[in-house]
N, C-alpha and C positions, 0 to 999 in steps of 0.2 A: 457249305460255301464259306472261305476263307474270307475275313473283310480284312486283312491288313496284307495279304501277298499281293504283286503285281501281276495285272491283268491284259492280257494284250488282245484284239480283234481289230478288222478291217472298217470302219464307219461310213464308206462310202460302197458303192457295184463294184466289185475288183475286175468284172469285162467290160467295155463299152466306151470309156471314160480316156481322157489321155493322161490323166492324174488319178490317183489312187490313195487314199489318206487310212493310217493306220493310228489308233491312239492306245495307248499304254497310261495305267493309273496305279499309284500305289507308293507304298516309302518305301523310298529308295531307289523308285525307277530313272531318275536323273541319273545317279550316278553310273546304272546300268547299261542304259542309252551311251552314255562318255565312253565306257568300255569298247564299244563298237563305230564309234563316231572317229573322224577325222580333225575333228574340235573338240578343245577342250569346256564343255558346259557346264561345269562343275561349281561353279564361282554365277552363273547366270541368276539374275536377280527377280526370273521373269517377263512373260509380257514379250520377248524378244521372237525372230526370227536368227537362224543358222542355218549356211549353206555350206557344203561340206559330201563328203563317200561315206557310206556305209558298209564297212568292212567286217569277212570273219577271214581273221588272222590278217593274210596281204591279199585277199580276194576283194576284189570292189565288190558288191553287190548291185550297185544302184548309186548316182549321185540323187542327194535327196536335201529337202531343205525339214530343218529341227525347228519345231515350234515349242519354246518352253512355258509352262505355267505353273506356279507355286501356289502351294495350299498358305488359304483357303479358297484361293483367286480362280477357282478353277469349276469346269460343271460337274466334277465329282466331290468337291471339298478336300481332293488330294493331291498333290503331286502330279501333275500328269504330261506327259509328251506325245505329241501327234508327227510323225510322219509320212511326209508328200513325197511317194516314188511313181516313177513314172507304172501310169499305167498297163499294167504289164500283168497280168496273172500269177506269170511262173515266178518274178521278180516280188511281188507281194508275200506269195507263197513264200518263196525262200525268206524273207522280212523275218517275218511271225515264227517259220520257224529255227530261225536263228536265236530267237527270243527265250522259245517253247523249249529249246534245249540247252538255256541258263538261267533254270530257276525261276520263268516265267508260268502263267498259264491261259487258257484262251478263256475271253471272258466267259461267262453264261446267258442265255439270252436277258437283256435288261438289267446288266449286272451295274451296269454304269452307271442307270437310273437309281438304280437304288441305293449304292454306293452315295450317290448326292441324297437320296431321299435318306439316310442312314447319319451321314453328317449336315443335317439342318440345310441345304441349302434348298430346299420344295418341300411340301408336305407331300398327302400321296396323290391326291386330288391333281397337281400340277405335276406329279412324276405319270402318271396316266393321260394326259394331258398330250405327253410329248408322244405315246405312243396312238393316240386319237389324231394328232396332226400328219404322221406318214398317210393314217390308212383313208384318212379325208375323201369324200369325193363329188366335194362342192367347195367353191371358193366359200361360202359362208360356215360350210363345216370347217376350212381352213383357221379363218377367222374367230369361230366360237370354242376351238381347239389353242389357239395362241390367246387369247383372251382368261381362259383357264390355266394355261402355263403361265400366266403372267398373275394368278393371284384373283382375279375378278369373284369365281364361284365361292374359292376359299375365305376371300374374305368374306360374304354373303354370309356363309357358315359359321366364319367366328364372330358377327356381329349376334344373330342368332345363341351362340353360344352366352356369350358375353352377358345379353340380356339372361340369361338362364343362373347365372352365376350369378349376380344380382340378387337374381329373387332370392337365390337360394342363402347367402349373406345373410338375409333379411331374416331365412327361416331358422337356419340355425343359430342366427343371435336369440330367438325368443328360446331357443333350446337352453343354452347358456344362462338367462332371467328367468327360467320358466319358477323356478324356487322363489322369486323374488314378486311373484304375482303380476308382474308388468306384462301386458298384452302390446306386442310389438307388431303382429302378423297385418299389414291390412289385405283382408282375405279378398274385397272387389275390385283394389288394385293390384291385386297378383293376376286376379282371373282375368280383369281385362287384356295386361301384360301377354298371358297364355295365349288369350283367343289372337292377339296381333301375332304373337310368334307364329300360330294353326295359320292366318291365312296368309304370311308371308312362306311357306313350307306349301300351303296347298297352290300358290304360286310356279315353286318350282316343280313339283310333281306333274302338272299341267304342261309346262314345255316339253316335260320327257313325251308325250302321251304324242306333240307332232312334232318331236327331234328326228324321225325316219327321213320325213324330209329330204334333211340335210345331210344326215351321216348315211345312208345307204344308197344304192344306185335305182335311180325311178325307172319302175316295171313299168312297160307300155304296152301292153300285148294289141296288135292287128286282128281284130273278127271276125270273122264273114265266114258267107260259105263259100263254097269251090269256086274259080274261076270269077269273081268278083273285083280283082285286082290287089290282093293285099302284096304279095310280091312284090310285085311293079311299085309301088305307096315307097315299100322298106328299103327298094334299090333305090329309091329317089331321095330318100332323107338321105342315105349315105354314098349318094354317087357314085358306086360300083353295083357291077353285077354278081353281088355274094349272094344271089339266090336265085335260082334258075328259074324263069318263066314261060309257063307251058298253057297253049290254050287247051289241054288236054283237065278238064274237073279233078283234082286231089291228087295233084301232084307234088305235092307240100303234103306228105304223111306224118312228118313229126314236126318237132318245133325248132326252127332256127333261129338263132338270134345274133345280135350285133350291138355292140357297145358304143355309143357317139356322144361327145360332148354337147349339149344343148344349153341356152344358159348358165352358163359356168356351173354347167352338173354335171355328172355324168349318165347318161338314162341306159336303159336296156332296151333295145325293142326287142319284140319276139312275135317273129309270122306265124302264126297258127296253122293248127291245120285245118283246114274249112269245113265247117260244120253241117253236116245233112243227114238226114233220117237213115237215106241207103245204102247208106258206106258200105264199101267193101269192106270184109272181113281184117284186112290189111290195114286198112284206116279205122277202124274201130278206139284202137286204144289208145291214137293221135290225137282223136274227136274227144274223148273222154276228158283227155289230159288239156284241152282246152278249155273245156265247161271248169272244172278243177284252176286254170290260171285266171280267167274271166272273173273270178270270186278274188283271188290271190293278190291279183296286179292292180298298181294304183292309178292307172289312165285304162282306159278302154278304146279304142279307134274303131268304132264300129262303124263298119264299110260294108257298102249297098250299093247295088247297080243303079245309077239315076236313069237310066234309058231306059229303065224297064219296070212296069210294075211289082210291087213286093210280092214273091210265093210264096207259097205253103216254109219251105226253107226258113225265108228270111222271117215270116211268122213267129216260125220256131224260135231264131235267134233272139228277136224280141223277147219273146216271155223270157229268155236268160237272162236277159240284162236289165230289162226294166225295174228290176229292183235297185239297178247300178246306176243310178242316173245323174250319179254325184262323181262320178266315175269317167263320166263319159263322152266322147266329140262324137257327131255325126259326120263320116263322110259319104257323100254323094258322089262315086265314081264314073267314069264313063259320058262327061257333059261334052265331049271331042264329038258323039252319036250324035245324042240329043238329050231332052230333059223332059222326062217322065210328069206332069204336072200332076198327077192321082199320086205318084211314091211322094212326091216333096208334101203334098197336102196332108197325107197319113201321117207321115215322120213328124209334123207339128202340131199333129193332133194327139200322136202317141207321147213325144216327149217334149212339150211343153217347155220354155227355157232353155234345155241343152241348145251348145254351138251348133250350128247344121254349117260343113264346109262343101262345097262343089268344086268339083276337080276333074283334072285330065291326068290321071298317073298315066298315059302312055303319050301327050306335046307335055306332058309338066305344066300345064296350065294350072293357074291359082294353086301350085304348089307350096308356093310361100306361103298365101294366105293360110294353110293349114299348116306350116311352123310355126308362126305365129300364135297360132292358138293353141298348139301345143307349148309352145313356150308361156302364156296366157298359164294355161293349166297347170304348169310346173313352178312358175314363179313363187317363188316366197313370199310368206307375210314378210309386212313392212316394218314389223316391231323390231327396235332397234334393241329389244331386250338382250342384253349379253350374257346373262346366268342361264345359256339353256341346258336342262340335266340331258346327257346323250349316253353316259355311263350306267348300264345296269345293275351295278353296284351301287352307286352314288343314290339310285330310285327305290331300291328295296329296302336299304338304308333308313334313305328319309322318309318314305312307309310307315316303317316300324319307330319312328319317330315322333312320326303324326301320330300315332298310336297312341303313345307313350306320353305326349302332350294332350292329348283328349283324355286319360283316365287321369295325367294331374289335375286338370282343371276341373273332373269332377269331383276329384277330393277337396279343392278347395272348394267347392262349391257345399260340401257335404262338413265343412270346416274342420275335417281331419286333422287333428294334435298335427304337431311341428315333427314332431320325428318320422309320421307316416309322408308328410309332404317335402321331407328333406330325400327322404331313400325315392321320392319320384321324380324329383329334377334330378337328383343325381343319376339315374336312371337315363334320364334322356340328355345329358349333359355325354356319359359315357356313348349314346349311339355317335354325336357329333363328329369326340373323340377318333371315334372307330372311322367314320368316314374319312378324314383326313389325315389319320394313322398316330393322332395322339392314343390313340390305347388301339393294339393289335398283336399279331402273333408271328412270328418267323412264318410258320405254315400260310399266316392267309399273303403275306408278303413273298415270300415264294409262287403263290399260283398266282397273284396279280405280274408277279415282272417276269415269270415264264412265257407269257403270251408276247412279250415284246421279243424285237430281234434280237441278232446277236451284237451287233455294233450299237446298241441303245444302253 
């Protein structure tokens, strides 16, 4: 990977869109832009807009407007030109490669990130940051994703740092006196020092442990056995008929599911397929693969006939879940019939606490009431913490960290010579580094901005 040639890709969907934005970064891309331009931008100060054709030779291309910005002023720290042509495919296409065939080349995924992560303008913590904000899918993973692009975690980290360096100051001045008999080290305020640093670190470690939350899509899986009504339930959260409804028992052989925004989340439901001792051979490995998501998924909707007392079946499904109870809503199907007063008594006997909803999936009766509490279930804590770790990097990281902070502190506690206690902060001073890319390698830089797109 070339860092000083010009770079060109598409940054926005090149179908769908009425506008289409192309940006190009690199020295000397201005003047190359002017080459193919209608205006002359060569003399442009920045900061500006140009409207103007984008010509090869006397072919128009596209009228398009030129957005200039001058290094350092830019989100690469280079030089760079974006243009706005009309939404168009074939019109994009031919942009790029008009570009690609002077001198130009098409970026690589994340090249743009890194390109600013390369000239100071983000560390790597906040060049990661930008590719956690696309794949988001919760407004507060949007939020703890721009919160992080904006420096919040990082700085966390270099205050942490900071303190480390400090101590270490401290330790290698007595390095320095050590000939001179002066005892500089104070060993119980280093170690207290360490144990704040351990439990501001086991802080963050902790958010990672419920960041799923936020940054993945909430599994909801549907339970029950045959003809219970989970169908009906899943067409009724998403007001279409995306799954076929059969009074015929296991009709639902595998698992369907459906993507719906719920509290500005986005959740997964997934109809099962209905669980029973006698399945048919054909249903066998549906039933399986439900016991298997019932452990997997982090809501459970366990649905029950309220008209009718619980069988051997729904027996069955109990003992599955009863250990899931942290897991779990009660719905009461079928209250349109009637209501079973033996199945409501059992169900409060067996789970104690859990929501118990009653419903009509076939009038929709109190079908709110059970959004609701699935909304109830999904909501977020209230902590308005904004250092939350969601990066698997950034966790094993600070891990090995914690580590590396626990064996200085019992060197100081075992009052280890200054030289053995300098090689351990600098030890864990170096993991810091590594997480925010003051100390790292092209290799591990490369697999990190490989995963981003190509327009990042």
């Amino acid at each position: 990977m070339d860092n000083n040639d010009i770079i060109i890709a598409p940054i926005s969907a090149t179908q769908g869109g009425s506008i289409n934005l192309i940006r190009l970064s690199g020295k000397g891309v201005i003047s190359k832009v002017n080459s193919f331009f209608s205006r002359d931008i060569l003399s442009s100060k920045g900061g500006r807009f140009y409207y103007g054709q984008l010509k090869n030779n006397d072919d128009i291309i596209d009228d398009v407007i030129v957005y200039i910005f001058k290094a350092p002023h830019s989100y690469t720290g280079e030089d760079v030109v974006e243009i706005s042509c009309h939404g168009n495919f074939f019109i994009t296409e031919e942009i790029i490669n008009l570009f690609l065939d002077h001198d130009c080349r098409l970026a690589d995924p994340g090249e743009f990130s890194k390109r600013a992560f390369l000239n100071s303008k983000m560390d790597l913590v906040q060049a990661e940051a930008v590719a956690d904000i696309i794949s988001a899918n919760s407004k507060r993973a949007v939020k703890n994703s721009i919160n992080q692009l904006h420096g919040y975690l990082s700085g966390e980290i270099n205050r942490l740092k900071r303190q480390l360096v400090d101590l270490a100051s401290l330790v290698e001045l007595e390095i320095d006196f050590s000939e001179e008999d002066i005892e500089i080290i104070p060993y119980d305020k280093i170690i207290d020092a360490l144990k704040d640093i351990l439990i501001q670190t086991e802080g963050l470690l902790v958010s990672y442990e419920t960041s799923k939350s936020i940054t993945d899509k909430i599994q909801v899986l549907l339970l029950g056995k045959p003809n219970v009504g989970k169908s009906s339930i899943m067409n009724g959260f998403i007001n279409k008929d995306r799954v076929i409804v059969s009074s015929t028992p296991g009709t639902t052989r595998d698992h369907i599911h459906e993507d719906i925004i719920l509290n500005d989340t986005f959740i997964r439901l997934i109809d099962s397929a209905g669980i029973r001792e006698q399945a048919r051979e054909i249903e066998k490995e549906g039933v399986q693969k439900s016991r298997v998501l019932a452990k997997e998924s982090d809501i459970i909707l366990f649905i029950l006939d309220g008209s009718q007392k619980l069988d051997q079946e729904d027996r069955r499904i109990i003992e599955l879940v009863e250990a899931l109870g942290n897991k779990l809503i009660l719905v009461l199907n079928k209250n349109d019939i009637t209501r079973n007063k033996e199945t409501y008594a059992e169900i409060n006997i067996k789970f104690p606490g859990i929501p118990v909803v009653d419903i009509s999936a076939k009038t929709k009766n109190n079908m709110d009431a059970l959004r609701k509490e699935l909304i109830k279930k999904i909501s977020l804590s209230t902590d308005q913490n904004i250092n939350i770790i969601t990066n698997a990097r950034h966790y094993h990281l600070l891990k090995n960290f914690k580590e590396q902070v626990t064996i200085t502190i019992k060197s100081a506690e075992q009052r280890m010579g200054p030289e053995y206690l300098a090689i351990d902060l600098r030890s864990a001073i170096d993991i810091l580094g590594t997480l925010t890319g003051a100390v790292t390698s092209d290799e591990i830089l490369n697999n990190i901005f490989s995963n981003f797109c190509i327009g990042k």
